[in-house]
NUMAR-333539 format. One record per residue (C-alpha): residue number from 0; residue in three letters; x, y, z. Coordinates in Angstrom, 2 decimals. Example, Ala and Ser with C-alpha at 12.3 -4.5 7.8 and 13.67 -1.06 7.14 Angstrom:
BEGIN
+--------+-------+---------+---------+---------+
! kedren ! vexti !       x !       y !       z !
+--------+-------+---------+---------+---------+
!      0 !   Ala !   12.30 !   -4.50 !    7.80 !
!      1 !   Ser !   13.67 !   -1.06 !    7.14 !
+--------+-------+---------+---------+---------+
This chain:
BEGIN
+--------+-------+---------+---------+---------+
! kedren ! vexti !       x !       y !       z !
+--------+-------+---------+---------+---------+
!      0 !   Unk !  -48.18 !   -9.32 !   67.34 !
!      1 !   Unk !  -45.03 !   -9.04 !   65.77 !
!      2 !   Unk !  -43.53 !   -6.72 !   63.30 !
!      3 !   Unk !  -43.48 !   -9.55 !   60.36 !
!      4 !   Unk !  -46.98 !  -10.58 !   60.79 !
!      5 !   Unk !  -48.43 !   -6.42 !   61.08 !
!      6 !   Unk !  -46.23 !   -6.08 !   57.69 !
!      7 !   Unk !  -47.79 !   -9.19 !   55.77 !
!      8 !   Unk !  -51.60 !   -8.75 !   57.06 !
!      9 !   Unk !  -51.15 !   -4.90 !   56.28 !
!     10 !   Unk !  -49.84 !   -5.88 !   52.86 !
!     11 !   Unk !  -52.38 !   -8.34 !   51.85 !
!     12 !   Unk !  -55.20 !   -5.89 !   52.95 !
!     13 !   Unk !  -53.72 !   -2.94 !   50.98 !
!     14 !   Unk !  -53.47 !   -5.70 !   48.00 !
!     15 !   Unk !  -56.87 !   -6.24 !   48.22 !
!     16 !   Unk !  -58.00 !   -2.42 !   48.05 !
!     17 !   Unk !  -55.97 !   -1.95 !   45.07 !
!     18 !   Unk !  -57.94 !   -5.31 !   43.37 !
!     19 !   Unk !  -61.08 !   -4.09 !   44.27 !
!     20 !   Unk !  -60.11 !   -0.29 !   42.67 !
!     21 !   Unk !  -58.57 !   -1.97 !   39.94 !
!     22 !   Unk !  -61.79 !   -3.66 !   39.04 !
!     23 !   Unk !  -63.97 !   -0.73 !   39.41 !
!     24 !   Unk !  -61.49 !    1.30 !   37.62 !
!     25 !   Unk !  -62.31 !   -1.17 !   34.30 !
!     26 !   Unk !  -66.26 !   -0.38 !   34.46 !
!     27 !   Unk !  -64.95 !    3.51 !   32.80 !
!     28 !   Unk !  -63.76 !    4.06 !   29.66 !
!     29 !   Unk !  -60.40 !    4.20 !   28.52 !
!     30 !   Unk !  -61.20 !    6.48 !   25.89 !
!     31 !   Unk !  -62.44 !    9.90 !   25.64 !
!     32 !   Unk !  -63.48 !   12.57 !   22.84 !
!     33 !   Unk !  -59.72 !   14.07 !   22.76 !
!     34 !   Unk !  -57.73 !   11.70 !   24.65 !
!     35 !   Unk !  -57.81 !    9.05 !   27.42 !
!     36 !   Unk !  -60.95 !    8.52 !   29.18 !
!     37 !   Unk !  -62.10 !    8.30 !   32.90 !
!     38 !   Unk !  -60.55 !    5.31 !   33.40 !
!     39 !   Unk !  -56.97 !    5.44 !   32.54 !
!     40 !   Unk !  -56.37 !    7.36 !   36.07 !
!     41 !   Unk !  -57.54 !    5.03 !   38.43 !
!     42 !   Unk !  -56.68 !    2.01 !   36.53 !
!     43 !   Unk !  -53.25 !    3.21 !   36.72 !
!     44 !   Unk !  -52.59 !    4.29 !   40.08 !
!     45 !   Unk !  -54.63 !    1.10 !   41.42 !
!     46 !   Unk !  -52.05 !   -0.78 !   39.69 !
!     47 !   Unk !  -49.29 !    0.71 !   40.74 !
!     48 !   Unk !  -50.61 !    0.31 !   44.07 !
!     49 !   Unk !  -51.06 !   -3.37 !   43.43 !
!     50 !   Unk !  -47.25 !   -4.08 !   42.62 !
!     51 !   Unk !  -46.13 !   -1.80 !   45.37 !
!     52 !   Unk !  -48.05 !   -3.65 !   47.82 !
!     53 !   Unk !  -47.22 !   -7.04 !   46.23 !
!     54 !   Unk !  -43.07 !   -5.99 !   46.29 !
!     55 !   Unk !  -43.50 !   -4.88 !   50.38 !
!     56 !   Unk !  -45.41 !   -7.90 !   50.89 !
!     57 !   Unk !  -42.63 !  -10.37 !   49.34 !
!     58 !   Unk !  -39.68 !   -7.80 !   51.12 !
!     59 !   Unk !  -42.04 !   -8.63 !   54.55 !
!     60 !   Unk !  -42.17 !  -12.82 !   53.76 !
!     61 !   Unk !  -38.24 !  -12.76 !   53.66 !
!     62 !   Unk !  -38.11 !  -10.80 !   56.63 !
!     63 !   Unk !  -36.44 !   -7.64 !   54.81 !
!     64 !   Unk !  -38.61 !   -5.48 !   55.79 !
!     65 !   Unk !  -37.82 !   -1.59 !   56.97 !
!     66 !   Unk !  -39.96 !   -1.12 !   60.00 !
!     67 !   Unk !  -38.54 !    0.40 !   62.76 !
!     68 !   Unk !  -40.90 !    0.45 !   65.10 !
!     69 !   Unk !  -44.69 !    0.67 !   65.64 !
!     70 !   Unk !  -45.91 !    4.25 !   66.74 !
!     71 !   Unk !  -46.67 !    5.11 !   69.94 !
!     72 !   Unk !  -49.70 !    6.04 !   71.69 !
!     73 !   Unk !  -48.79 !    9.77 !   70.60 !
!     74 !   Unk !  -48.77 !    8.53 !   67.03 !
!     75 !   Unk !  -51.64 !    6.40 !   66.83 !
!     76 !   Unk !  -53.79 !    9.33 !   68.63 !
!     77 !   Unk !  -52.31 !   11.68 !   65.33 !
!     78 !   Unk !  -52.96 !    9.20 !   62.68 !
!     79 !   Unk !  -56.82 !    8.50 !   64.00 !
!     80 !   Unk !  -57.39 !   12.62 !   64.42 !
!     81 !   Unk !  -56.37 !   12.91 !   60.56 !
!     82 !   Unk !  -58.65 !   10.43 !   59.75 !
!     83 !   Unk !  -61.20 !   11.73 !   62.18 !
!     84 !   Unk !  -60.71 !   15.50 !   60.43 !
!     85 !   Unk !  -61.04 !   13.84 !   57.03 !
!     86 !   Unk !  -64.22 !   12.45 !   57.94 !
!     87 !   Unk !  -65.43 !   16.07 !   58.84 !
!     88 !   Unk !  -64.59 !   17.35 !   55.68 !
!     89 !   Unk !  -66.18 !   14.76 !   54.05 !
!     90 !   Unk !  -69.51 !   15.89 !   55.79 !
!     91 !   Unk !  -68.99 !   19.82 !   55.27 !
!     92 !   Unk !  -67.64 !   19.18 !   51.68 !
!     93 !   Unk !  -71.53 !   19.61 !   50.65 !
!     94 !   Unk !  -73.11 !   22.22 !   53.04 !
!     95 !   Unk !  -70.27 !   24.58 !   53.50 !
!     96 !   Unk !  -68.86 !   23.88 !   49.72 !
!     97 !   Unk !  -65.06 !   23.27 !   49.30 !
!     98 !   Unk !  -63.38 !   26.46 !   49.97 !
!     99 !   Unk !  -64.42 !   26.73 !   53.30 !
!    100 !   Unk !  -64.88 !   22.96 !   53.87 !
!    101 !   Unk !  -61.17 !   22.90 !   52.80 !
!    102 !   Unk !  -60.07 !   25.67 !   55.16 !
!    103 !   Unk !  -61.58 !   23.76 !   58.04 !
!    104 !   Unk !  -59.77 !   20.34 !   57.19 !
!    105 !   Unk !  -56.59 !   22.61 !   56.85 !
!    106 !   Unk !  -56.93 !   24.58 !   60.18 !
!    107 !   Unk !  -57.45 !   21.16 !   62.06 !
!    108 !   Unk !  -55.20 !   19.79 !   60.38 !
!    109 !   Unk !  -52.55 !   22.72 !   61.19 !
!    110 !   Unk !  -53.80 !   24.61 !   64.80 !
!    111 !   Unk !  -51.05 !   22.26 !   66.14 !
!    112 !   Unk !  -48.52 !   23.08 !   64.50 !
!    113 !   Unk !  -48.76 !   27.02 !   64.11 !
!    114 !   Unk !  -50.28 !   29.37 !   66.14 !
!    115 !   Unk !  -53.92 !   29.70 !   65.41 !
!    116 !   Unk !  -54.20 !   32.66 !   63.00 !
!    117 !   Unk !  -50.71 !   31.13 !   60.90 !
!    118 !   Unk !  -52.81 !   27.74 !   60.39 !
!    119 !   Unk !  -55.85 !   30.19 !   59.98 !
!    120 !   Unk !  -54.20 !   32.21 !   56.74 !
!    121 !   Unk !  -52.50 !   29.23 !   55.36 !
!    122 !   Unk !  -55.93 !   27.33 !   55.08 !
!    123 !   Unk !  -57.30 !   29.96 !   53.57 !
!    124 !   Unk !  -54.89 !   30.58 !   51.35 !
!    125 !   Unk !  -54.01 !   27.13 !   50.23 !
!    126 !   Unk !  -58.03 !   26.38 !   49.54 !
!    127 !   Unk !  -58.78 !   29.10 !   47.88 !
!    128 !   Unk !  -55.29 !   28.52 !   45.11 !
!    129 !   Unk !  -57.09 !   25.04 !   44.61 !
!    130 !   Unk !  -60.26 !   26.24 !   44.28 !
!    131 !   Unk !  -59.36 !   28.93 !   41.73 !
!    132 !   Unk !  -56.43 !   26.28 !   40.35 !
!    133 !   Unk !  -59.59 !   23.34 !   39.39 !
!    134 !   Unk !  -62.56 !   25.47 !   39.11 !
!    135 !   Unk !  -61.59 !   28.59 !   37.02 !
!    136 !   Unk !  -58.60 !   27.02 !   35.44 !
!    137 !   Unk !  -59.18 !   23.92 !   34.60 !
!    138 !   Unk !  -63.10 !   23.92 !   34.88 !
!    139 !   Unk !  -63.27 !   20.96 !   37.13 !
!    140 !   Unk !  -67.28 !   20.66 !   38.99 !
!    141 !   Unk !  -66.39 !   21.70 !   42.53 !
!    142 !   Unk !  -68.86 !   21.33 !   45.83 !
!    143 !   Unk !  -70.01 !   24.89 !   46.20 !
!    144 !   Unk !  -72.06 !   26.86 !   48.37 !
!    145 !   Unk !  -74.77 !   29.03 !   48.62 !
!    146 !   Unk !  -72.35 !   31.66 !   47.81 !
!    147 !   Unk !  -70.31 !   30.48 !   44.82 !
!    148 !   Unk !  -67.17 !   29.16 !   46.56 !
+--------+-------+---------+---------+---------+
């Protein structure tokens, strides 16, 4: 398959994700008690989504399109390991809560790139600063464990 047809399928399937968000997004309200509501988030962003992916998908139908290249094996191995890790963190998100859930998406996400105990402190680090960012700042219902965190 060539690099036109990848750009216009992948276009009109990302299209489609940001209709079907967009609809969902108008089930919440755009209103809340002090300010805008539940929906004004996703409704946005799946719009924007929808006239990004409509601008690449004319820019791919003239044949303008950026692509260089596909990746290669190396590549696609990478991109289905980060979607494999997100999938695990989906499943620990509720057993292990999301501190430590989040530390083990991190460390997978960065053994390869730093030496074990590097990726080790940095997912620490970097889950519990969101943790403490949404949950004691800005009071946002976290996953949680047993233990609090």
């Amino acid at each position: 398959m060539d690099k036109k047809k990848i750009s216009i399928i992948s276009s009109i399937v990302v299209i489609a994700i940001a209709v079907m968000f967009l609809v969902y997004s108008l089930q919440y309200s755009f209103v809340g008690i002090i300010g805008p509501g539940p929906g004004v988030m996703p409704f946005c962003l799946s719009l924007i989504l929808l006239v990004l992916s409509v601008s690449y998908l004319i820019t791919a139908l003239r044949g303008k399109d950026s692509i260089g290249s596909m990746p290669d094996k190396k590549g696609l191995f990478s991109i289905l390991m980060i979607l494999v890790y997100m999938a695990i963190y989906v499943v620990l998100l509720k057993p292990l809560g999301s501190v430590l859930a989040g530390i083990v998406f991190l460390f997978l996400l960065y053994r390869n790139s730093y030496r074990w105990y590097t990726a080790l402190g940095i997912s620490a680090i970097v889950s519990v600063f969101l943790f403490v960012v949404f949950r004691v700042l800005l009071e946002v219902n976290l996953p949680v464990n047993a233990l609090g965190f």
